[in-house]
N, C-alpha and C positions, 0 to 999 in steps of 0.2 A: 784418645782425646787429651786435649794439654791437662785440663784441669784434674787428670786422674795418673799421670804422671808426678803433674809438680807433688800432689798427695802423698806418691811413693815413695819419690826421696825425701820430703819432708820426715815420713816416717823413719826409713832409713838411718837418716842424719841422726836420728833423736834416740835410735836403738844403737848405734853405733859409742855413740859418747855415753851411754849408757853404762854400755859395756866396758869402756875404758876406766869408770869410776869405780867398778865392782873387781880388775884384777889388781889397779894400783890402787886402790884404797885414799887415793888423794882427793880432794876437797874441789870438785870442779864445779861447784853453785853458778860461777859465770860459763860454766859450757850449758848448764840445764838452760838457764834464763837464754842462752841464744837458742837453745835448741827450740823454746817454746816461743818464743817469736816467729822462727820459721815458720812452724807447725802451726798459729795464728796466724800468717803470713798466706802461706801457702791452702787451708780452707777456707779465709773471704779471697781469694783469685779464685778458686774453684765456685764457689757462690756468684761469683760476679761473672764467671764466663755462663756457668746454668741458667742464671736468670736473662743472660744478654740470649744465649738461643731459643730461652723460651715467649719470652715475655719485652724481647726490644722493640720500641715504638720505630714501626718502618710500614710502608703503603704496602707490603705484602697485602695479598687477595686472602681472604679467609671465606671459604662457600662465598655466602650472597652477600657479603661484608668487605671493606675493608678498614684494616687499623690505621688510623693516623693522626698523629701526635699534635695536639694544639699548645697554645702559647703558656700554661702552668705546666706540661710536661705530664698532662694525663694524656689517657686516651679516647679519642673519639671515632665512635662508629660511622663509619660513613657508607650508605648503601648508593650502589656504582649509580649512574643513572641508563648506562646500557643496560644494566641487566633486571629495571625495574619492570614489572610486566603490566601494560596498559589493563586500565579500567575497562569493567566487563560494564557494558550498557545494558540496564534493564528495561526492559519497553513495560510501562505501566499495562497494566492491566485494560484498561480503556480504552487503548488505543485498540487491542485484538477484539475486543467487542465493538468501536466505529467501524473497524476496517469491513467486520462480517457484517453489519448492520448496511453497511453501502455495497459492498457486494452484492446483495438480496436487495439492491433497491429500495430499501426501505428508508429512505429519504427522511421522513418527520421523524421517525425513532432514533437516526445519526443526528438529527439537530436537538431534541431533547439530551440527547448524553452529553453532547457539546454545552449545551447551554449549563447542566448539572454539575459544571466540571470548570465553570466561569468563573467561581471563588476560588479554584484548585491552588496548589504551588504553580510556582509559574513552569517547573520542569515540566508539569503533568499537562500544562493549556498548551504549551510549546512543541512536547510529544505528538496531541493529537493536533495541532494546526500542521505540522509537519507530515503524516500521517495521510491527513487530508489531500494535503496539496502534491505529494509522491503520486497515492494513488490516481488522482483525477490529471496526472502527466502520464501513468502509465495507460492509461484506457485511450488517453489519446494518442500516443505512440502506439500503440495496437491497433490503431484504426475502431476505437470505441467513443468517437468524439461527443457521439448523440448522448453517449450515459454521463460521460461527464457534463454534457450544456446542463442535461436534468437536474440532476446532483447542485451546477450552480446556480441557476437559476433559484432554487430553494432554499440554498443558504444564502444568497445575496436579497433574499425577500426578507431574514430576521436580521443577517450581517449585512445590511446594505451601505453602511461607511466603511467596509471593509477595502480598499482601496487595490489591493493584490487580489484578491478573490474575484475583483470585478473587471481589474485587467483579464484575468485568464480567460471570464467569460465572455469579454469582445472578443478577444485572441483566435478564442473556438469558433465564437460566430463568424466572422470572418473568413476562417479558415472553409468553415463547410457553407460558405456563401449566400450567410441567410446577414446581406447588407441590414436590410430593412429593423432586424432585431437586434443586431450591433448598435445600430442608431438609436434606439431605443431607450439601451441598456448606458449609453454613454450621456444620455438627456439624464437619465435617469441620477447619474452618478456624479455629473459634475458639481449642482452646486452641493451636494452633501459631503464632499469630500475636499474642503479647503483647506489642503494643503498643495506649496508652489508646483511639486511635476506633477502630483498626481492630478491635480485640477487642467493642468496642461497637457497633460497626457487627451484627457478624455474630450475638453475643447479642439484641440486638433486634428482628434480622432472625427470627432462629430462635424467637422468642416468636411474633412476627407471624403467619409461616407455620403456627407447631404451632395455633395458635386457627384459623385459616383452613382449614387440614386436617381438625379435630374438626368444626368449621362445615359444611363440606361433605358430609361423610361422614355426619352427623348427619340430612340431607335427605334422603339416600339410603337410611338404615339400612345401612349398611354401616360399624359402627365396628367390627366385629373386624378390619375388615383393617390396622389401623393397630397393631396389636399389637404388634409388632417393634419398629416404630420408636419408638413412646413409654416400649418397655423400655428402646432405648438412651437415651433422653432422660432417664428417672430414674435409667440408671444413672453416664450423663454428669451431670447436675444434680440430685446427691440432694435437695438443700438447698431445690429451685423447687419450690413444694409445689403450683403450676400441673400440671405435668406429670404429678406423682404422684395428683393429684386425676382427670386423664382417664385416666390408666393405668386406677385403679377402677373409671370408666363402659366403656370397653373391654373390663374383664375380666368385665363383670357384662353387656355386648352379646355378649359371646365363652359365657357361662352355665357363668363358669368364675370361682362363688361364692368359694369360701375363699382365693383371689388378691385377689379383689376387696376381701374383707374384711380382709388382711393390709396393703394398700395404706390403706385406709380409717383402719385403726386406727394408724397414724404421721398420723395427720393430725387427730386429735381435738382438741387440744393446740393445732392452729393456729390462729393470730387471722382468717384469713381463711375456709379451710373448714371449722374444728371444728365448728359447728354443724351439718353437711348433711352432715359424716362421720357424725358420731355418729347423723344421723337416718338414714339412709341405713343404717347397722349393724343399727340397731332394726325395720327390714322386710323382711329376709330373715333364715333360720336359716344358719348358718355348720355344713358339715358337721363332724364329729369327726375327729379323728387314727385313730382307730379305723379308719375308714372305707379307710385307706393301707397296712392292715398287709401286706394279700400285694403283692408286688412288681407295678409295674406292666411291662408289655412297652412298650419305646418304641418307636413309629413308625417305619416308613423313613423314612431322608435324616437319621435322628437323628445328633449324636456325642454318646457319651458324655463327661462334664466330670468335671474334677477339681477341688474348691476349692483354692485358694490367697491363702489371707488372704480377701479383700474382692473377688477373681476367680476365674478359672476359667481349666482349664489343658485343652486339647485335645491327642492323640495323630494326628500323621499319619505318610503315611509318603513318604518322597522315594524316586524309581525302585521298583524293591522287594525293597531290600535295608537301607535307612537310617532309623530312625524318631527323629522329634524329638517333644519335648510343647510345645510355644508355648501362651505365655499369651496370652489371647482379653483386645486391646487399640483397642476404639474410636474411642480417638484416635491410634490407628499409621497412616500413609497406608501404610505398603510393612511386610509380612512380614520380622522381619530371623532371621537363623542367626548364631550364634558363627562367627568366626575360624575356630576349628580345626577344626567342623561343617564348614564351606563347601571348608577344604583337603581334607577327607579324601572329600568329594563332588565336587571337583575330581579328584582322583584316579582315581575312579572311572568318570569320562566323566559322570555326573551333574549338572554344574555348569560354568558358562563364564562366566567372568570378559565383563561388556557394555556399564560404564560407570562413571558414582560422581554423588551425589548430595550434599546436605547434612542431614542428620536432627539434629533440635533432640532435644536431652536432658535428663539432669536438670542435667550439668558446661556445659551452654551447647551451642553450635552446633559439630558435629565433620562434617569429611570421610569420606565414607563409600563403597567399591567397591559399585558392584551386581552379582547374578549373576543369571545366570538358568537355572534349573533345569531341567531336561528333561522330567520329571515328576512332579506333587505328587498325591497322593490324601488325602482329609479324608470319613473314613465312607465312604459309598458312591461319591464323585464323585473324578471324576481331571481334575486342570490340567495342561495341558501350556503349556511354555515359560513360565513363571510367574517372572517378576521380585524377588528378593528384596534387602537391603540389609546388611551385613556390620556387628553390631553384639553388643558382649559387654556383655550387660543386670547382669552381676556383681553384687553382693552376695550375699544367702542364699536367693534365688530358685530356687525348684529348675526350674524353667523352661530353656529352651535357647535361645528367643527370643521373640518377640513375633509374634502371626498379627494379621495388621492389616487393615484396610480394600479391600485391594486380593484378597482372597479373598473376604472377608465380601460385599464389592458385587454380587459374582457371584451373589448369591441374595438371596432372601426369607429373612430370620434372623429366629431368636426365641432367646431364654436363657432357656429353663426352668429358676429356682433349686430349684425342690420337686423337679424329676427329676432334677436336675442334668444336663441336656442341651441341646445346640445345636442347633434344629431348623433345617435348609437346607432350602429349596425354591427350583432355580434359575431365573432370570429369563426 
């Protein structure tokens, strides 16, 4: 090495003149003084090549490091970014007890941990919605589309503004050709979810299916059976002069004239079907009022209605001792009772407090207790353990709450406006 070289002749040099001073005896102070400069000379070179191979700031690789020199002449560690090793992903704990919990079918036990895990970090809400929505893709890529409709179906009853959870569940329905319950699920979902595609999504979707429904049923001769659902369709979308248009061929396949004529004649007027209303008017006679004077007897499974304004108001009764009137509400997923309804059926053993939900309103989005009732009867039919949601509907509503969706599905419903009656026939 140089540095151990230069060292030796340094030495050298300085034992040499040394020696010259010991056999002549003459006075060589200036050979010592150059000697010793060397010899300073010569160990910081030796010092300054050691520390250049050990310690010079250069991008040399050191292991999982390297050195490299910043602007005061230190050094800075720099770890490569090739050689940094990706984060290990931990799956919370929660997610492997949803995933076994839905495995086993156990539907209400996956939507309580869900729901226990709604105040979570959002890693841990995000885990198990991700979690969720893998598995009920995989069941259906297996040809298991039935366990996932189940699966959604239950959670789009608590998460029912969930707007991706209730696309997948048209998605399915559709898929395994149960039209009728896609149509449904997208009445169900539209006005709760106003936001712009996803509200458009499910209006378009519910255009698609109701023309596919008519289409079908049309082949079969079987359009009375669609009666029901395209009353809630005009009564959900007065304005779609679509719907109100097959309402009339419904009611005139049903041979249930002067409906048909009533539907007909708000449509003469349109740019679209006024011409085929009004022809459609001119080939059958429209019975009289006359014809209505004695009262008619309504059917079993009938309730009788109450108008209120622009709806109708139904009388049931909870256990049998407590009667409410709820207004008959389409787009309600959950039955709700007032406040002070709910304590005082609480009281009674009638009612048990069994979770909380979020119900969209007219003030926005509000936190909401569920109970669940022991027993509800509506006309002749009795619910037991029946789900309701704690909501005081206020203003000058003479109503006590809202019968929503989660009774009404339990049957085949029709709203007869001329009898003022709710005809049920259950499912």
């Amino acid at each position: 090495m140089p540095s151990v070289l230069y060292t030796r002749i340094s030495l050298s040099i300085l034992y040499n003149v040394t020696t010259i001073d010991n056999s002549t005896g003459e006075d060589l102070t200036t050979v010592y003084k150059f000697g010793t400069a060397i010899l300073i000379l010569t160990v910081g070179a030796s010092a300054g090549w050691w520390l250049r191979d050990n310690y010079a700031p250069s991008n040399k690789y050191h292991g999982s490091t390297f050195l490299k020199p910043v602007n005061d002449g230190a050094l800075a560690v720099i770890t490569p970014t090739a050689f940094v090793e990706p984060p290990v992903y931990r799956q919370p704990p929660a997610t492997k007890e949803l995933l076994a919990l839905l495995e086993d079918r156990r539907f209400d036990d996956a939507i309580t941990l869900f729901q226990q895990h709604n105040n979570s970090d959002a890693s841990t809400q995000q885990a198990l919605r991700h979690s969720l929505i893998t598995l009920l893709e995989q069941w259906r890529n297996n040809g298991e589309s039935e366990k996932s409709i189940q699966a959604l179906e239950r959670f789009t009853q608590h998460y029912y503004q969930d707007s991706s959870l209730l696309k997948m569940q048209v998605e399915m329905l559709i898929s395994q050709g149960e039209i009728h319950s896609a149509l449904e699920v997208c009445m169900m979902a539209e006005p709760l979810t106003r936001r712009g595609s996803s509200t458009e999504f499910f209006k378009r979707t519910t255009q698609h299916l109701a023309r596919q429904l008519i289409s079908n049923h049309k082949k079969n001769n079987d359009l009375a059976s669609l009666l029901p659902l395209f009353q809630r369709l005009v009564h959900r979308f007065p304005h779609y002069s679509l719907y109100r248009y097959h309402l009339a061929e419904i009611y005139l396949a049903a041979s249930l004239a002067n409906d048909a004529a009533r539907e007909l004649e708000q449509l003469t007027d349109d740019p679209v079907f006024g011409k085929v209303a009004t022809a459609l008017l001119a080939d059958f006679t429209v019975a009289t009022m006359d014809d209505f004077d004695e009262p008619e007897t309504l059917p079993t499974g009938s309730v009788p209605l109450t108008p209120s304004g622009a709806h109708f108001m139904a009388n049931v009764m909870i256990g049998d001792k407590v009667t409410a009137a709820l207004l008959i509400d389409t787009g309600a997923t959950l039955t709700t009772l007032p406040p002070a309804l709910l304590q005082k059926l609480k009281g009674l053993k009638l009612a048990a407090r069994s979770g909380h939900t979020e119900l969209k309103t007219a003030n926005g989005i509000r936190f909401a207790p569920i109970y669940r009732l022991k027993t509800l009867q509506i006309g002749a039919f009795v619910l037991n353990n029946l789900e309701v949601a704690e909501l005081e509907i206020g203003g000058n509503e003479p109503a006590q709450g809202l019968l929503g969706m989660n009774i009404l599905n339990r049957f085949m419903f029709q709203i007869d406006q001329d009898r003022k009656a709710l005809m049920l026939i259950p499912r």
